[in-house]
C-alpha positions in Angstrom: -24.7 1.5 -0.5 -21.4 0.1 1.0 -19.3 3.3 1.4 -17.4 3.7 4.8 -16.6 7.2 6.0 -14.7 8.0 9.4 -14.9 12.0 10.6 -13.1 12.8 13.4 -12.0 9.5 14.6 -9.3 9.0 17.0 -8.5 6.0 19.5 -6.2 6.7 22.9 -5.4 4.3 26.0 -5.1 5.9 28.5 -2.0 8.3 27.9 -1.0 6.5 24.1 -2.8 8.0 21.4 -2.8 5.1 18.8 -4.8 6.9 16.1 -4.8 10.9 15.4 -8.3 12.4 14.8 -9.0 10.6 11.0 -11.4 11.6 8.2 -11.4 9.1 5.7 -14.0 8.0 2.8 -13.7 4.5 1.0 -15.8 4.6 -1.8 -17.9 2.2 -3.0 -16.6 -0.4 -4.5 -13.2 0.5 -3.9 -10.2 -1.6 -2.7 -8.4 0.7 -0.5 -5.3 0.1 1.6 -4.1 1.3 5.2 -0.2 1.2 4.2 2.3 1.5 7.1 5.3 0.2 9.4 4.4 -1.4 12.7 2.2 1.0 15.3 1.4 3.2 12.7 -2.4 3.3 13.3 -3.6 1.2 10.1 -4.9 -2.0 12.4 -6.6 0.3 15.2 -8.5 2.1 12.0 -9.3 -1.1 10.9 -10.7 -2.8 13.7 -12.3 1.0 14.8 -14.6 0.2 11.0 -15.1 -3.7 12.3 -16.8 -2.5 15.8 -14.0 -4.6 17.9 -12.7 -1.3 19.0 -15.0 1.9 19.8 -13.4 5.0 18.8 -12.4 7.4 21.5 -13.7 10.4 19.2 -16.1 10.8 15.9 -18.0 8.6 14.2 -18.1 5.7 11.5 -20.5 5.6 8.7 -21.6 2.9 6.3 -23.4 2.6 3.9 -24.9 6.4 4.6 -25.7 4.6 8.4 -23.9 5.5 11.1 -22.7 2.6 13.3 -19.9 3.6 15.5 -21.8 2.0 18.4 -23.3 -1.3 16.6 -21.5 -4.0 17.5 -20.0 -6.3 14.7 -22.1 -8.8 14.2 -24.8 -6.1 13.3 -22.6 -3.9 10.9 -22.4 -6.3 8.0 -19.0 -6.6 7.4 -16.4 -9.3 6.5 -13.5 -10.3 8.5 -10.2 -12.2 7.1 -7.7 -12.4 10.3 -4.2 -13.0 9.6 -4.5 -16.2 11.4 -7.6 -17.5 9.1 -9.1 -18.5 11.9 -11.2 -21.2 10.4 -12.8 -23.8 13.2 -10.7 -26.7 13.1 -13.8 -29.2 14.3 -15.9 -28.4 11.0 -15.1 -29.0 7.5 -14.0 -26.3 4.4 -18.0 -26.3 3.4 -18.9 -25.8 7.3 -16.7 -23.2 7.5 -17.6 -21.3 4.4 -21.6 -21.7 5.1 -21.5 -21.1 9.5 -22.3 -17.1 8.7 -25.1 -18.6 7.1 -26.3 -21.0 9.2 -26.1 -18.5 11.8 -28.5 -16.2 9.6 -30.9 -19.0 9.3 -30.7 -19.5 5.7 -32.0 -22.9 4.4 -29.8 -26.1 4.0 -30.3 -25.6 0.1 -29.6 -22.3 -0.1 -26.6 -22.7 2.1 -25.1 -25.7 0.3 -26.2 -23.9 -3.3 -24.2 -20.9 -2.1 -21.0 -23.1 -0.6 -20.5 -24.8 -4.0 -20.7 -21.5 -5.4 -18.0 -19.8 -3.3 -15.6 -23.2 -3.7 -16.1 -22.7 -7.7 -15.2 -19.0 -7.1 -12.3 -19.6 -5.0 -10.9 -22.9 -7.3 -11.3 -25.5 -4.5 -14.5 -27.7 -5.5 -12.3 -30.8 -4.4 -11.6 -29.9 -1.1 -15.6 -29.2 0.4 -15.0 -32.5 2.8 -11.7 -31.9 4.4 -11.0 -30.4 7.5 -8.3 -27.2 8.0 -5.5 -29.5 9.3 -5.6 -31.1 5.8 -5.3 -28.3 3.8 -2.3 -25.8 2.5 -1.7 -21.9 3.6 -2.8 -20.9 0.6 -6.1 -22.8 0.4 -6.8 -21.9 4.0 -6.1 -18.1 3.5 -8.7 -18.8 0.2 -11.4 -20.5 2.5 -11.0 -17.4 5.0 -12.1 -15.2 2.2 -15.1 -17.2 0.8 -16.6 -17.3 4.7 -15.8 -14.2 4.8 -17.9 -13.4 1.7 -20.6 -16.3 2.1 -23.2 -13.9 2.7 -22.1 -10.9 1.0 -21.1 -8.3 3.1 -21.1 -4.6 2.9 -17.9 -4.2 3.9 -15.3 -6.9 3.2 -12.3 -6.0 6.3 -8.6 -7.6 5.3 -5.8 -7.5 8.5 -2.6 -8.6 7.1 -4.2 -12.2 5.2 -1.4 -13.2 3.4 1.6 -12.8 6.2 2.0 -16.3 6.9 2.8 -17.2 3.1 5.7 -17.4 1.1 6.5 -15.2 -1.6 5.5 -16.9 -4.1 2.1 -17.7 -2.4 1.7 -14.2 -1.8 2.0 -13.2 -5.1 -0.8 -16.0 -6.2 -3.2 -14.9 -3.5 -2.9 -11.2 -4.1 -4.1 -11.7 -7.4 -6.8 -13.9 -6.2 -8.1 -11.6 -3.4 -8.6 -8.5 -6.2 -10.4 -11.0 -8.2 -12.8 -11.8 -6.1 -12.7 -8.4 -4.4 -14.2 -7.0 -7.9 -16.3 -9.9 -9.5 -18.8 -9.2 -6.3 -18.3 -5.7 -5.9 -17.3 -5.8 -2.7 -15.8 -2.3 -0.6 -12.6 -3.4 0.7 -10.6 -2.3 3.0 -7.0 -3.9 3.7 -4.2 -3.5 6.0 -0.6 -4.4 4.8 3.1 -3.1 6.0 4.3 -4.7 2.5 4.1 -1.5 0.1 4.4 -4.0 -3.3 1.2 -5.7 -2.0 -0.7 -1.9 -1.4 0.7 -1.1 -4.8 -0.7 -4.1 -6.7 -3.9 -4.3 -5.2 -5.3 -1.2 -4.4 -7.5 1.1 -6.0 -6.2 4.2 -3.4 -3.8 3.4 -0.2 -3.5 5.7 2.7 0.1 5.7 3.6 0.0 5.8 7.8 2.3 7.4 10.1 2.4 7.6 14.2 -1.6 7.4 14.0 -1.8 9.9 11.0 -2.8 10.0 7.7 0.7 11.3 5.5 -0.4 10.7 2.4 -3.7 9.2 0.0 -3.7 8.7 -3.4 -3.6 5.8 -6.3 -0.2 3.7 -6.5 0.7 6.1 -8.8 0.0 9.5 -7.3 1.9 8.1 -3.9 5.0 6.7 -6.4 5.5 9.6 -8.2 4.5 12.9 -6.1 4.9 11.5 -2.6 4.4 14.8 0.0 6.5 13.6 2.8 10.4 12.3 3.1 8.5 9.5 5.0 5.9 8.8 2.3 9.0 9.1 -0.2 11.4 6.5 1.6 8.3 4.0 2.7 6.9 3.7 -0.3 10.1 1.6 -3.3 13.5 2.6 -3.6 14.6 6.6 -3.6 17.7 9.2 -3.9 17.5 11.4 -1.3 19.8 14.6 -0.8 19.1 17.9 1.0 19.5 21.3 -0.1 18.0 24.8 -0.4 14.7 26.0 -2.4 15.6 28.9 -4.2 12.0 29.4 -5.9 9.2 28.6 -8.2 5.9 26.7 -7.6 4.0 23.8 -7.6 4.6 23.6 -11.4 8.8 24.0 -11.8 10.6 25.1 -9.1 14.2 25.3 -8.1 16.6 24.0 -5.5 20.3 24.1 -4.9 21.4 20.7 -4.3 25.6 20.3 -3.0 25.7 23.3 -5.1 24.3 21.9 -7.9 21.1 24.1 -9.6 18.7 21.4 -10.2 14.5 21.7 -11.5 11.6 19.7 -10.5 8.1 19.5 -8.5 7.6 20.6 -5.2 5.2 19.4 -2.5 3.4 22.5 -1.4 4.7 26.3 -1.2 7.9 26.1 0.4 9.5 29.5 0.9 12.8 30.5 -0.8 15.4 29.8 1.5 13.8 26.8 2.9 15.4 23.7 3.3 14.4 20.6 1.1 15.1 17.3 0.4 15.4 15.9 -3.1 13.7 12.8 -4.3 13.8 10.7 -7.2 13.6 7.4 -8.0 16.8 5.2 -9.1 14.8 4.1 -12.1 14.0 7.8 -13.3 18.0 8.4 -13.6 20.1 7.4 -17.1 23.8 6.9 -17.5 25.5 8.5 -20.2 29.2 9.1 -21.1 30.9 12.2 -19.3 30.2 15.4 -21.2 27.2 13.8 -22.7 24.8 16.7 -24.4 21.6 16.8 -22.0 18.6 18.8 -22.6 17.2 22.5 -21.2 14.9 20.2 -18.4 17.1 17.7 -17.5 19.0 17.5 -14.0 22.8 16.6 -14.6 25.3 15.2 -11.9 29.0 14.5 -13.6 30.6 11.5 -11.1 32.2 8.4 -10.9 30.6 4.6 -10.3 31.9 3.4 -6.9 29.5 0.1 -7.2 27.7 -2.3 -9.0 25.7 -4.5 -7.4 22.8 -6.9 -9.2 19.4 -7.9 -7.7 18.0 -10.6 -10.0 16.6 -8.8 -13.0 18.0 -5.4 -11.9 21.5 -3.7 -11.8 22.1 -1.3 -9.1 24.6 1.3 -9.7 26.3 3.7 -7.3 27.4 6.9 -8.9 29.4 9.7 -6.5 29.8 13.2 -7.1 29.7 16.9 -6.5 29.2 15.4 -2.7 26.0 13.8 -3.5 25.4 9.8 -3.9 22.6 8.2 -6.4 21.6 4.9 -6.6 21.0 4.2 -10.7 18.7 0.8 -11.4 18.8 -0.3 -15.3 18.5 -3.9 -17.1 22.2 -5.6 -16.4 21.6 -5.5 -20.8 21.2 -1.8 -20.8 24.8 -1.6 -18.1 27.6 0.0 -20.1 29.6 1.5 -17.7 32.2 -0.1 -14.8 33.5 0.3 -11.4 35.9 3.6 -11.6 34.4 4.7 -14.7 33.3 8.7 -14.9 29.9 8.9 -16.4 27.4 11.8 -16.0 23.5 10.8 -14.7 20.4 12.2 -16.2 17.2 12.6 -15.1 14.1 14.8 -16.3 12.9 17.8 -14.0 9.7 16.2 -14.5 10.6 13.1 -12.5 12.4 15.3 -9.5 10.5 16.2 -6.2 11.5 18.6 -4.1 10.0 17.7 -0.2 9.7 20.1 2.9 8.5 17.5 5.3 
C-alpha cells in the first residue's frame, strides 16, 4: 500500500497561513500534480507529506499508516530537489547506491541494483564519473534513480526539471513518467509549468492562496474548469462577463454584451447572477459573415483586428458586439485577413459559464 491521504491539514507561521485546512487522496500508483503560481501552497503540501515540515492541523497517512509525526527518513519516501542535490565527493554509482548503503544492504546487492537503475535511466557509461562531469539532464536522471534505489513508497518531485532548457524538459518529462510507471511508484509532483502537470499527470490539483480550486485529470481541469482562476491558469482562454439568465448544470443560458449565448455552467448559479464566459481559442471556427450555423452553436458576427503567428499556430483577434476573442487555427486552415468581417463559431458544448 503506497496511497497518501492528508485530512484536515493546514500549515501557518505565525500570523501567514501558507496552506488552508487540505483533504487530499493520491492513489496508489498515481502520478498526481500540485499545479500553481508562486506561494500558492503546492511546496508547503509537499514537504508537509516528506516530514520536513509538521503540519499545523490534521494528519498525513500512508500507506493506511499514519505518520504525520515520523520523521523522513522513517516514512519511506523519495526525494528529487530541484537542485539534484547529488554529493559532489562521490561518484554517479555512489550516489545512486548511498540510500542503500545507509540501509545496510550488501556490496552485491547494492552494485546489482546500481547497474540496474543506470540501465533504467540510459546512463550505464557514466557509473565512474563524478557530478561536475556530467550534463543537467543526466544529473536531474541520477537524482531520480537515488531517489528510487530502494524503492520507495512514496516517490516526492519539487520542481526537478526547472533548471533545464526546453528542450531538456520536454526529454525528461517523458523520462520521469516512464519510470514513474515501469515501478509503480505513487508520485507526487510540484510544478508552476501547467504543460508539464498536463503531460504527466494522472490527476493535478490546481492550488490557489493555500487552497485547493480545482482536482481533476488534464482533461476534466481543460475543459470544465470551476473557477476564472482555474480557467485562466490552466492554457489559453476567452473570457467575457455577462448575466445568467437560467438553466443547469446540463445547458444553461447567459447574456453575453447582449448576445444570448448556451453552454455549461459550473455549479447552480442563480438567474440574475453575474458570470464569466470561457472558452478556449481552439474551440472557436471562422466562417464567412452570414455563414448558416446550427440550433447549439454560439455566434459572434465581427471583424479581424489581428493576426499574429506563434510557430505552428495562427492567432486571430476577432472584435465585435463589444466582446474580443482570440481564434487559434493551423496558418493552412487561415482564410481570412486583417479588416475582413467574418462571423466565429463555437459549439455550446465547448462554452463554460463561471461564477467564481
Amino acid at each position: 500500500m503506497s496511497s497518501v491521504t492528508l485530512t484536515g491539514v493546514s500549515k501557518a507561521y505565525g500570523s501567514v497561513t501558507a496552506l488552508q485546512p487540505l483533504d487530499l487522496e493520491i492513489r496508489e500508483g498515481e502520478f498526481l500534480s500540485l499545479l500553481g503560481p508562486s506561494g500558492c501552497g503546492k511546496t508547503t503540501t509537499l514537504r508537509i507529506v516528506a516530514g520536513f515540515v509538521e503540519p499545523t492541523t490534521g494528519h498525513v497517512a500512508i500507506g493506511g499508516r499514519d505518520v504525520t509525526h515520523t520523521p523522513p527518513q522513517k516514512r519511506n519516501i523519495g526525494m528529487v530537489f530541484q537542485d539534484y542535490a547529488l554529493f559532489p565527493h562521490m561518484t554517479v554509482a555512489d550516489n545512486i547506491g548511498f540510500g542503500l548503503r545507509e540501509r545496510r544492504v550488501s556490496r552485491a546487492q547494492e552494485q546489482a541494483r546500481v547497474r540496474e537503475l543506470l540501465d533504467l535511466i540510459h546512463l550505464p557509461q557514466i557509473a565512474d564519473r563524478f557530478p561536475s562531469e556530467i550534463s543537467g539532464g543526466q544529473a536531474q536522471r541520477v537524482a531520480l534513480a537515488r531517489a528510487v534505489a530502494y524503492t520507495p513508497a512514496v516517490l516526492l518531485l519539487d520542481e526537478p526539471l526547472g533548471a533545464l532548457d526546453l528542450k531538456m524538459r520536454e526529454a525528461m518529462q517523458a523520462e520521469i513518467r516512464r519510470i514513474q510507471q515501469e515501478l509503480g511508484i505513487t508520485a507526487l509532483y510540484v510544478t508552476h509549468d501547467q504543460t508539464e502537470a498536463m503531460s504527466m499527470s494522472d490527476r493535478i490539483a490546481v492550488m490557489k492562496d493555500g487552497v485547493m480550486a480545482q482536482i481533476g485529470t488534464a482533461q476534466e481541469i481543460y475543459d470544465s474548469p470551476s473557477s476564472r482562476f482555474v480557467a485562466g491558469f490552466v492554457g489559453q482562454i476567452n473570457l467575457a462577463e455577462g448575466t445568467f439568465l437560467g438553466g443547469d448544470a446540463g445547458q444553461a443560458v447567459a447574456e453575453i454584451a447582449g448576445l444570448r449565448l448556451r453552454g455549461t455552467a459550473a455549479g447552480t448559479p442563480n438567474v440574475g447572477a453575474p458570470v464569466t464566459m470561457a472558452i478556449r481559442p481552439e474551440a472557436i471556427v471562422l466562417t464567412s459573415a452570414c455563414t448558416q450555423t446550427g440550433a447549439q452553436d454560439n455566434v459572434l458576427d465581427g471583424t479581424i483586428k489581428a493576426i499574429g503567428f506563434a510557430g505552428n499556430l495562427a492567432r486571430v483577434e476577432v472584435e465585435g458586439a463589444g466582446i474580443s476573442l482570440i481564434v487559434e487555427l493551423r496558418p493552412a486552415e487561415l482564410r481570412h485577413a486583417r479588416g475582413e468581417a467574418v462571423r466565429a463559431v463555437w459549439p455550446a458544448a465547448r462554452t463554460r459559464f463561471l461564477t467564481e
